[in-house]
KOLLUM-421384 format. One line per 8 residues: their letters; for each residue x, y, z of C-alpha. Coordinates in steps of 0.1 Angstrom, whole numbers, padded with zeros to 4 digits. Example, Ala and Ser with C-alpha at 12.3 -4.5 7.8 and 13.67 -1.06 7.14 Angstrom:
// KOLLUM-421384
AS	0123/-0045/0078 ~ 0137/-0011/0071
This chain:
// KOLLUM-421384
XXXXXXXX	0428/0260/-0092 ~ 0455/0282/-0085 ~ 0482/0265/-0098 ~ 0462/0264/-0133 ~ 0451/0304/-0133 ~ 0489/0314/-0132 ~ 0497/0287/-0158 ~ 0472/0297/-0179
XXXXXXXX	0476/0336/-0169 ~ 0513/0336/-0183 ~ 0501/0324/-0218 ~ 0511/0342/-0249 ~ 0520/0333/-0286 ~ 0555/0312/-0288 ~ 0548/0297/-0325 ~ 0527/0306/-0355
XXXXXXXX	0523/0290/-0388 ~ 0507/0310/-0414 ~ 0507/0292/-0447 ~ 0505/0316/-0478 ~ 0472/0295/-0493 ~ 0451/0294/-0459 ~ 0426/0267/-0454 ~ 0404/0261/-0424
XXXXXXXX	0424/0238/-0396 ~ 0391/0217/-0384 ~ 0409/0195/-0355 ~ 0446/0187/-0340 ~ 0460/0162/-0321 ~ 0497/0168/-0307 ~ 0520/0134/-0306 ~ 0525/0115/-0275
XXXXXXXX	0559/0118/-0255 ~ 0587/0116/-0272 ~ 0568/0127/-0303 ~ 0579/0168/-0315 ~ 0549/0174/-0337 ~ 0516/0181/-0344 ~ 0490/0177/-0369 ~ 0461/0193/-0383
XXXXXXXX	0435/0185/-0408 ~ 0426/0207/-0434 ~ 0393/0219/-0456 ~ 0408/0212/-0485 ~ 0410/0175/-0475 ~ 0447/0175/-0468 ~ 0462/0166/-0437 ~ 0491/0188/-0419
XXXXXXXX	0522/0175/-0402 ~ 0538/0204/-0381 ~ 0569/0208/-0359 ~ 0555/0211/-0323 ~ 0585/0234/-0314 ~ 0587/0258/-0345 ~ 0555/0247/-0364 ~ 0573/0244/-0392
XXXXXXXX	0554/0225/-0417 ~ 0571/0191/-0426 ~ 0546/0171/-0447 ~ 0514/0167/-0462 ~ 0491/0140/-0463 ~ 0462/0136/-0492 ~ 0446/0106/-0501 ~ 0407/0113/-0484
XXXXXXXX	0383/0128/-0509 ~ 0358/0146/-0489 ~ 0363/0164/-0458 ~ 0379/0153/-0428 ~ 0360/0148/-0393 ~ 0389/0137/-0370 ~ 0424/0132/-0372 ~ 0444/0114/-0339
XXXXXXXX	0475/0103/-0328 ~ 0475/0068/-0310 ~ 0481/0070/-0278 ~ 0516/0048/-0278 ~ 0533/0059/-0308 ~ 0541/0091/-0322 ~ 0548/0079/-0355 ~ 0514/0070/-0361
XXXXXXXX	0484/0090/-0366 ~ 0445/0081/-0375 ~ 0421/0106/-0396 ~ 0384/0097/-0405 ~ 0359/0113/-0436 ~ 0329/0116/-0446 ~ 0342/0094/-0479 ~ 0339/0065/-0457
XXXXXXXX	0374/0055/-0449 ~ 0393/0055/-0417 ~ 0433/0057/-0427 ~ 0462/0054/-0409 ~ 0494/0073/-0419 ~ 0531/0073/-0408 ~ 0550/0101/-0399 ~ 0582/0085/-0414
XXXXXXXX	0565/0078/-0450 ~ 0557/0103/-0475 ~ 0524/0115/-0474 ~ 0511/0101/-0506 ~ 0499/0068/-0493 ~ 0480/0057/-0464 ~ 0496/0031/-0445 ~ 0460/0015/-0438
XXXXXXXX	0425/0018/-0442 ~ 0393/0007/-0427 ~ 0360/0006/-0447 ~ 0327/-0004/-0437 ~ 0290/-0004/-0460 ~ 0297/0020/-0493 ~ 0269/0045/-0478 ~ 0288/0047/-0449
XXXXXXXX	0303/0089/-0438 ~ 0323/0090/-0410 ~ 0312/0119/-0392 ~ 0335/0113/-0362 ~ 0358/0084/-0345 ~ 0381/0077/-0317 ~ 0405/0052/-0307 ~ 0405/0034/-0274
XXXXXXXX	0431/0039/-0247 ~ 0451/0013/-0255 ~ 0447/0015/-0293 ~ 0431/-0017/-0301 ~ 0399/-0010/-0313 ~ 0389/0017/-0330 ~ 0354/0032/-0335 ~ 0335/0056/-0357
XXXXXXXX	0302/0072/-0362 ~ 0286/0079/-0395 ~ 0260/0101/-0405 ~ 0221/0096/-0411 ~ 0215/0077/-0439 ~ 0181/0076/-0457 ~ 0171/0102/-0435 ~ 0166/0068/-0405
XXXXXXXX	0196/0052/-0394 ~ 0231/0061/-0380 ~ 0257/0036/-0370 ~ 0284/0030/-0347 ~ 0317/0011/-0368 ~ 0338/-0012/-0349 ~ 0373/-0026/-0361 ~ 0404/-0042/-0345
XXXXXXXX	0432/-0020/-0349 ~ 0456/-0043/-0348 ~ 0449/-0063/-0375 ~ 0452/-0045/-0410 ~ 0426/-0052/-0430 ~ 0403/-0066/-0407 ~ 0369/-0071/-0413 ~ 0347/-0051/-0395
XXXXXXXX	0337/-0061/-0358 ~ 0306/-0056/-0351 ~ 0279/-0024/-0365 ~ 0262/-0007/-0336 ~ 0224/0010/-0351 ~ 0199/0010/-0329 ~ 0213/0035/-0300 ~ 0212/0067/-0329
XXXXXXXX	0182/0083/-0355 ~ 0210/0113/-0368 ~ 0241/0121/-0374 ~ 0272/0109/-0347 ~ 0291/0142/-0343 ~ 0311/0128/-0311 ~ 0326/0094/-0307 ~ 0350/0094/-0274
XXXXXXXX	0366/0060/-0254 ~ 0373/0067/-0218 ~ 0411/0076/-0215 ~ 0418/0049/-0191 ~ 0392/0018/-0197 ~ 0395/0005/-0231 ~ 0358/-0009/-0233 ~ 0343/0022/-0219
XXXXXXXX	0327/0045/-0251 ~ 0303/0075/-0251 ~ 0289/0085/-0281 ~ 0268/0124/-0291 ~ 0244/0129/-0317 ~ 0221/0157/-0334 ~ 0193/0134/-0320 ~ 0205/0151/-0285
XXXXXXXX	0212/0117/-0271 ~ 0247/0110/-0254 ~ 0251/0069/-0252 ~ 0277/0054/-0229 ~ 0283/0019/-0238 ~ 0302/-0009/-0218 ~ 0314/-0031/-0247 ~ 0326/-0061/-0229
XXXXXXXX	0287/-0066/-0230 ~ 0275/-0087/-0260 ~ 0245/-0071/-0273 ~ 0240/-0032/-0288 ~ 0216/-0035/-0263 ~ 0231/-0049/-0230 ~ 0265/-0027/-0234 ~ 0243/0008/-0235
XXXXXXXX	0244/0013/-0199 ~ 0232/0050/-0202 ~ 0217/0073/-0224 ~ 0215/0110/-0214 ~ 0196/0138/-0228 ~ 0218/0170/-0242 ~ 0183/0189/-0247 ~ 0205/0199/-0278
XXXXXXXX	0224/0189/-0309 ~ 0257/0174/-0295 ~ 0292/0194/-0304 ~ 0315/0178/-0284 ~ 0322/0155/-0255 ~ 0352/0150/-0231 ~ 0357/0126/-0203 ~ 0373/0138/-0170
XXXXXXXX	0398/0122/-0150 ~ 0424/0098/-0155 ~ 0452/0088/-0133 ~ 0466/0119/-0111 ~ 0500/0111/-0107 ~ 0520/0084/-0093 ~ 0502/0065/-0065 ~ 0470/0090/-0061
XXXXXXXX	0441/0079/-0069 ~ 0418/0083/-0100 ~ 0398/0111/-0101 ~ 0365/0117/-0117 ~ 0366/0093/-0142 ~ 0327/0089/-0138 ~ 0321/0125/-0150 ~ 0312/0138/-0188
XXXXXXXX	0310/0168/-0204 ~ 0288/0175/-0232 ~ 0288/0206/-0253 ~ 0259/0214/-0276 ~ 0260/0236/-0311 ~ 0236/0259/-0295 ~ 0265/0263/-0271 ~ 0247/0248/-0239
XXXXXXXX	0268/0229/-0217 ~ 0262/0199/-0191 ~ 0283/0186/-0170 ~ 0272/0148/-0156 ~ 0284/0126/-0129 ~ 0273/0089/-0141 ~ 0282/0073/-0112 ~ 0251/0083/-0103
XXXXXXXX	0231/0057/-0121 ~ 0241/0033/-0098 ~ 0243/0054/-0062 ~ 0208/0069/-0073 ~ 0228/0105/-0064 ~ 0226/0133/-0087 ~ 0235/0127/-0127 ~ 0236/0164/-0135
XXXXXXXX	0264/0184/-0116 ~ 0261/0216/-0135 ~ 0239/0229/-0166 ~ 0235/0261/-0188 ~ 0215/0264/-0217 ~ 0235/0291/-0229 ~ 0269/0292/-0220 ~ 0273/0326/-0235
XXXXXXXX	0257/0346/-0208 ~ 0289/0338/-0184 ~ 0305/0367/-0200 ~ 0279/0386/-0224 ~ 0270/0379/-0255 ~ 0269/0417/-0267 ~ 0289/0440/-0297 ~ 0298/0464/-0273
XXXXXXXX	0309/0441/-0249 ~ 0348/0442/-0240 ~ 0350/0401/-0238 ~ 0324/0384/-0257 ~ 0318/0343/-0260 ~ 0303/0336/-0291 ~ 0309/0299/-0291 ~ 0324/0269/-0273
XXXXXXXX	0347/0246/-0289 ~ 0351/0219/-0263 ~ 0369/0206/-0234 ~ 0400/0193/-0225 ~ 0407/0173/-0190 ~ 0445/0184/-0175 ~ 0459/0155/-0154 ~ 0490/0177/-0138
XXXXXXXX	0459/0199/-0122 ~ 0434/0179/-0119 ~ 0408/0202/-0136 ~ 0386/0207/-0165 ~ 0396/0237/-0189 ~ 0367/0242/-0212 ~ 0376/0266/-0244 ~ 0355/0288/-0265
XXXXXXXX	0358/0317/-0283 ~ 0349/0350/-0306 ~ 0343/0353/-0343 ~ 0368/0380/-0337 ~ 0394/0355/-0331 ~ 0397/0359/-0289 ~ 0398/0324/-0270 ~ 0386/0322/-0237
XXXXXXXX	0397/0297/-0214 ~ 0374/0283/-0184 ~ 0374/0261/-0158 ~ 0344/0242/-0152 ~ 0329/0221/-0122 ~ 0295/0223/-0093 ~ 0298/0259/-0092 ~ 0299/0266/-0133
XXXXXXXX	0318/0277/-0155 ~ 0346/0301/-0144 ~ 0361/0322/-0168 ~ 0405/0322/-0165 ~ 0418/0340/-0191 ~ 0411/0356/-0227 ~ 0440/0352/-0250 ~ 0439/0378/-0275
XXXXXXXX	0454/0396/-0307 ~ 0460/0355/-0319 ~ 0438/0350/-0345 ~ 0415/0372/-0366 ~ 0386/0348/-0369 ~ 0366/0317/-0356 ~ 0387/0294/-0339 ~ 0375/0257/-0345
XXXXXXXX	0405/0235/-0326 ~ 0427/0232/-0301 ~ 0448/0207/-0281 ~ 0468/0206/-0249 ~ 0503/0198/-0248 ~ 0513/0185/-0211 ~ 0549/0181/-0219 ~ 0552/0219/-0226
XXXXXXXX	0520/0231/-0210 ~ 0514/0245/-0243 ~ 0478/0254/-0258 ~ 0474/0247/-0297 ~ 0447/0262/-0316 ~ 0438/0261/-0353 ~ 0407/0279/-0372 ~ 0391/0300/-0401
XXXXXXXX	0424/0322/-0407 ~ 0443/0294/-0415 ~ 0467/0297/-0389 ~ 0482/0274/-0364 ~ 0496/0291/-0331 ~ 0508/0277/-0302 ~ 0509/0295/-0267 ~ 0536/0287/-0240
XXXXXXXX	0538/0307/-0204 ~ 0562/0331/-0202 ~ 0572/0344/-0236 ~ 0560/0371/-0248 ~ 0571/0369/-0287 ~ 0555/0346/-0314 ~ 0579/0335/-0341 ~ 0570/0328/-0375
XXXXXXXX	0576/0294/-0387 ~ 0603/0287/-0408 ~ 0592/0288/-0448 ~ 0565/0302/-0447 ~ 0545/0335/-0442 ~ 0536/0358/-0411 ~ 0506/0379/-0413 ~ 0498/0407/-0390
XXXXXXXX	0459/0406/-0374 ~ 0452/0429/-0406 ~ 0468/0407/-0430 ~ 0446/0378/-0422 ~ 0416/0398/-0418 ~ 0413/0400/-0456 ~ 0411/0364/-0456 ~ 0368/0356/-0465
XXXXXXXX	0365/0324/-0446 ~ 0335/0318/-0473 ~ 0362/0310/-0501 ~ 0371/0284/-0475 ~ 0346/0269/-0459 ~ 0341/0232/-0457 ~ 0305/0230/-0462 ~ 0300/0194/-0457
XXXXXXXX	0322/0190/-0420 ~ 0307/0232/-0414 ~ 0269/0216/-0414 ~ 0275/0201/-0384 ~ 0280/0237/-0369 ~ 0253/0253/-0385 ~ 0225/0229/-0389 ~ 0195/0241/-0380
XXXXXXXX	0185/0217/-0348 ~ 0154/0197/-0352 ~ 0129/0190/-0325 ~ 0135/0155/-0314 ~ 0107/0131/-0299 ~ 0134/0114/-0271 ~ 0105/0081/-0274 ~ 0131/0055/-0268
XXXXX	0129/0016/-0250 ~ 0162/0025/-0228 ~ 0151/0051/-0200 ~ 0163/0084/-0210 ~ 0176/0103/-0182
């Protein structure tokens, strides 16, 4: 705990990207080692290559035609990165080809909008959720990602009744996936099983519309032992927050290790207050320490950074004078212990300890905290990807054959 409060405590801007024709930056992923970049997708349906170092933009990628859900670097190449729509396709794009042409992409049924996908840990198989369809069904896609062109897998649709917001593989067994829903219901699957019905080995109840999920552990360093693997946050858009321990299904233990309804009430949720959490945005496990940092943040633009276990959540730092509105992304970089964070103003920033100057990227334009107040995020709002923000949340019957817990 220590060791991450001084980290995070020596965090200020080292990068910023500020594009003269801001969009919203809706996710990031950050390259594997050796990889030096970044990217971000964009509400204009574009997808943003960056310099990790400078941020410097070096390509764009179009070729989606409605908004993007996820974008994703695989886990063993930097070169190679994944991003998911709701027009359906999956694509794959190289960093070393222009960005005018995907280098694959994986279909499924015509009605099908990905609202979210994930890759497995050792990049095999890949797997995305869609959205309701005919106001019954959601699915779960499944395709070998080895294979271009491959047909599909295997369609889960049973385990969902709305739309699939999260879609996460366990970062260190391949056939381990948990899925989140605006139905409330968080499925864990074991897919060596043969059956949608034999691989759901749990099914948990958020209470809530799901925003985000994120596995902890993984392996902690050279002959330790793994860590938590067992655990898994869930985030609602309500900004709840539960924190369970599934091991539990089979000791009989405790499943729930730590619950809020309203995250917000950690630090006030007030005008007048001096640090105020508006939202969460999600969580992020950090192998070097062994810990959970959970992010959220202002509409003013402040991020706050938490840790997060038994005893709550546990607020570490509040970066500030960043950005100027909503942040909606971030990622982790363990090679620099950098943050990364994208949102409503358009900018990119990344934060490294000990440096107290942000530089502007090369090309392109610096705003002050004024400047990019005059920004309206209206005129840039993704409406289609924002609905799964602002929905209003329905009241959910949770009458289902598996045993809820």
């Amino acid at each position: 705990m220590e060791l991450l409060e001084a980290r995070l405590s020596s965090l200020s801007v080292s990068g910023r990207s500020a594009p003269r024709d801001p969009v919203y930056l809706l996710d990031l992923s950050i390259a594997p080692p050796p990889g030096d970049t970044v990217v971000a997708s964009c509400s204009d349906f574009t997808l943003h290559l960056h310099n990790k170092q400078t941020l410097r933009l070096l390509q764009s990628y179009s070729g989606h035609k409605s908004p993007i859900s996820n974008v994703k670097f695989t886990h063993k190449s930097a070169n190679t990165f994944y991003s998911a729509s709701l027009d359906g396709t999956v694509r794959l794009w190289d960093v070393r080809c222009s960005g005018k042409e995907s280098d694959q992409v994986f279909r499924s049924d015509p009605v099908h909008s990905f609202s979210s996908f994930d890759l497995s840990c050792d990049d095999s198989l890949l797997c995305a959720g869609t959205e309701q369809i005919n106001h019954e069904d959601s699915f779960l896609v499944f395709w070998d990602a080895r294979k271009p062109g491959s047909a599909l897998l295997g369609v889960y649709s049973e385990s969902h009744s709305d739309d699939i917001t999260q879609v996460l593989f366990h970062p260190t067994d391949k056939d381990r996936l948990a899925s989140g829903s605006m139905d409330g219901l968080v499925n864990v699957f074991d897919l060596t099983k043969g059956s949608e019905e034999d691989a759901l080995v749990a099914t948990c109840n958020s209470e809530s519309s799901v925003s985000a999920l994120c596995w902890l552990g993984g392996e902690q360093g050279s002959g330790q032992v793994r860590q938590e693997q067992t655990r898994l946050l869930c985030v609602s858009h309500d900004e709840g927050l539960k924190l369970w321990d599934l091991e539990s299904l089979e000791t009989e233990g405790e499943l729930t290790v730590y619950s809020t309804q309203d995250a917000r009430t950690t630090i006030g949720h007030s005008s007048s207050a001096d640090s105020v959490l508006d939202y969460l945005i999600g969580g992020c496990w950090l192998d070097s320490e062994g810990q959970l940092l959970v992010v959220g943040g202002s509409v003013g633009g402040d991020i706050h950074l938490f840790t997060c276990d038994k005893s709550g959540l546990n607020l570490v730092r509040t970066l500030r004078t960043g950005h100027s509105s909503t942040v909606r992304s971030f990622g982790f970089d363990s090679q620099s212990l950098s943050l990364f964070t994208g949102g409503e103003d358009g900018v990119l920033l990344r934060w490294s300890p000990d440096e107290r100057s942000g530089g502007v990227a090369e090309g392109e334009v610096g705003s002050s905290r004024q400047e990019q107040s005059r920004v309206k995020p209206e005129s840039l709002k993704s409406e289609s990807v924002m609905r799964l923000k602002s929905r209003p949340h329905k009241k959910h019957k949770f009458n289902r054959d598996k045993k809820v817990t």
